[in-house]
DRENDO-1510 file (C-alpha; in Angstrom, 1 decimal, always signed):
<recs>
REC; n; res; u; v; w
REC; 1; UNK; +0.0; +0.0; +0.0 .
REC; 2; UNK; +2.9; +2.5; +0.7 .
REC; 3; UNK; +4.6; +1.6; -2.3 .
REC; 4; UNK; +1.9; +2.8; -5.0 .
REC; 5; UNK; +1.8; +6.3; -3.5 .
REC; 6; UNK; +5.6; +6.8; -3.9 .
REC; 7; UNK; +5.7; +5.2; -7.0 .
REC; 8; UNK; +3.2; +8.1; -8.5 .
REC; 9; UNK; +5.3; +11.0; -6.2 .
REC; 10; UNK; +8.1; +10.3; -8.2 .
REC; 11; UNK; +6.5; +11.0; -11.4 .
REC; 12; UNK; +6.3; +7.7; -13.2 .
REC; 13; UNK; +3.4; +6.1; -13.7 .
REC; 14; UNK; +1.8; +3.2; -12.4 .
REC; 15; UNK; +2.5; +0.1; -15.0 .
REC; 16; UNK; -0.9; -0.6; -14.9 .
REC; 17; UNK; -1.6; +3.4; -16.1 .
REC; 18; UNK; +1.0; +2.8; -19.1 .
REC; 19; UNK; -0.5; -0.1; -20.1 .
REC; 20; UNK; -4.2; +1.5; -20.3 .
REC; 21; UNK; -2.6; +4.3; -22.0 .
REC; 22; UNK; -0.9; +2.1; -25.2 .
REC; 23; UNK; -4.6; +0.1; -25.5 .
REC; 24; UNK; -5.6; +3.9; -25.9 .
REC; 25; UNK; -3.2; +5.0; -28.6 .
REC; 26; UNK; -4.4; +3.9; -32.0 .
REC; 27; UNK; -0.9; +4.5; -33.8 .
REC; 28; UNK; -0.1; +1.0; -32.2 .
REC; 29; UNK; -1.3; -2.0; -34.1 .
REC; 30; UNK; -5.2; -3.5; -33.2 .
REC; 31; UNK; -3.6; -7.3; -32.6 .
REC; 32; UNK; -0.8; -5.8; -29.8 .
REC; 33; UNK; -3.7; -3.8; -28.5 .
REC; 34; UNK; -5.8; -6.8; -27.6 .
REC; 35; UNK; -3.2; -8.6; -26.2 .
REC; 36; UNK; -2.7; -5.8; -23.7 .
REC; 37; UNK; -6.4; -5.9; -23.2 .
REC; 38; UNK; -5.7; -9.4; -21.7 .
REC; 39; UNK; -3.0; -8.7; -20.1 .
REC; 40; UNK; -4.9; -5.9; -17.9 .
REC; 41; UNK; -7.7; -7.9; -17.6 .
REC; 42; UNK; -7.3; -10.1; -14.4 .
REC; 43; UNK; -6.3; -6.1; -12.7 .
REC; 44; UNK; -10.0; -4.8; -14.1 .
REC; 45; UNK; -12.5; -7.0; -13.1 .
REC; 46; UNK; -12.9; -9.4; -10.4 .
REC; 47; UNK; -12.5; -13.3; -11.4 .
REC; 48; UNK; -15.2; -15.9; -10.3 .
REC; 49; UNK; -14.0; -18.9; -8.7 .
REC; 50; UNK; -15.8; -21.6; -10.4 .
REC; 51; UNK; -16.7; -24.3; -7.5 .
REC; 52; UNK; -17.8; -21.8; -5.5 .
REC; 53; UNK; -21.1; -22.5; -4.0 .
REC; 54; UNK; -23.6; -21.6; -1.6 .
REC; 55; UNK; -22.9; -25.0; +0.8 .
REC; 56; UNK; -20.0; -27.3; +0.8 .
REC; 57; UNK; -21.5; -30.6; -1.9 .
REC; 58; UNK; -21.5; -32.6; +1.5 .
REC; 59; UNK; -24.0; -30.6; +2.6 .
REC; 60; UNK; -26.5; -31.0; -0.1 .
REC; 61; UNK; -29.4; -32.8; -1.1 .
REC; 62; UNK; -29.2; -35.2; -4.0 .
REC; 63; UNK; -31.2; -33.1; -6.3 .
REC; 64; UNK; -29.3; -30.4; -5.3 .
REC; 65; UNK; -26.4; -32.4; -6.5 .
REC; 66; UNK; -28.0; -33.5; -9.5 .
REC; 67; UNK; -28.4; -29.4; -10.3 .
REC; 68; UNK; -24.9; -28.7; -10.1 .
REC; 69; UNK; -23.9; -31.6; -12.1 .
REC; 70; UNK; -26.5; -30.2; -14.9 .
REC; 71; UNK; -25.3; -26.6; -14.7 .
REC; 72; UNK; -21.5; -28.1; -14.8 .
REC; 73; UNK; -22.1; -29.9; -17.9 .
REC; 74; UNK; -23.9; -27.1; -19.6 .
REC; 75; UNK; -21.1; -25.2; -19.2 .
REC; 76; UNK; -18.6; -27.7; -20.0 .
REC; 77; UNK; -21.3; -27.3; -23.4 .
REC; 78; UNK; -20.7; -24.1; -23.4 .
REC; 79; UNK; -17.0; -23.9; -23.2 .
REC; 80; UNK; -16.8; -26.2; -26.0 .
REC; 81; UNK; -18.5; -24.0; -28.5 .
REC; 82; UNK; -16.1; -21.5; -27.5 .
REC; 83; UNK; -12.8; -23.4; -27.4 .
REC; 84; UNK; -13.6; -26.8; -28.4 .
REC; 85; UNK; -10.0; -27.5; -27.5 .
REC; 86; UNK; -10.9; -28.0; -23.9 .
REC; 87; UNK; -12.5; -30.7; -22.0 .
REC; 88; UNK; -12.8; -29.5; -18.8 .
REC; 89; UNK; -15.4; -32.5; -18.1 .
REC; 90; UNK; -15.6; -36.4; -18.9 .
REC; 91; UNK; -19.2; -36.6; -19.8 .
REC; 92; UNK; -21.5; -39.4; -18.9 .
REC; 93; UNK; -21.3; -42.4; -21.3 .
</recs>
């Protein structure tokens, strides 16, 4: 926390600053652009943790468990419209 405030005293900007500032210049080309963009994303917005639920799974009822194993697959669906490359779940044979 003390370090940010010195680091803008001295008259340099914050990395994160000169990174928002070359997505803002369009001299630079669209393709390096975007990759900053993901670069700075993670720093932007919040990530979701994935297995995150309301109760621990040991805690829930079976059609509670059958829910989660619905919504996991949908979005294993999902992904794989997306990025077909990943198969983040085995499904059911």
């Amino acid at each position: 926390m003390e370090l940010l405030p010195k680091l803008e005293a001295a008259d340099r900007p914050l990395p994160l600053y000169r990174l928002l500032d070359r997505i803002a210049d369009e001299a630079l080309d669209a393709k390096y652009r975007d990759a900053l963009c993901v670069q700075v994303l993670p720093f932007m917005h919040s990530r979701l943790i994935p297995n995150l639920s309301a109760k621990p799974f040991y805690l829930m009822s079976d059609e509670e468990l059958r829910e989660v194993e619905a919504a996991e697959l949908e979005h294993e669906k999902q992904l794989r419209k997306g990025r077909g490359h990943l198969h983040l779940i085995k499904e059911p044979r």
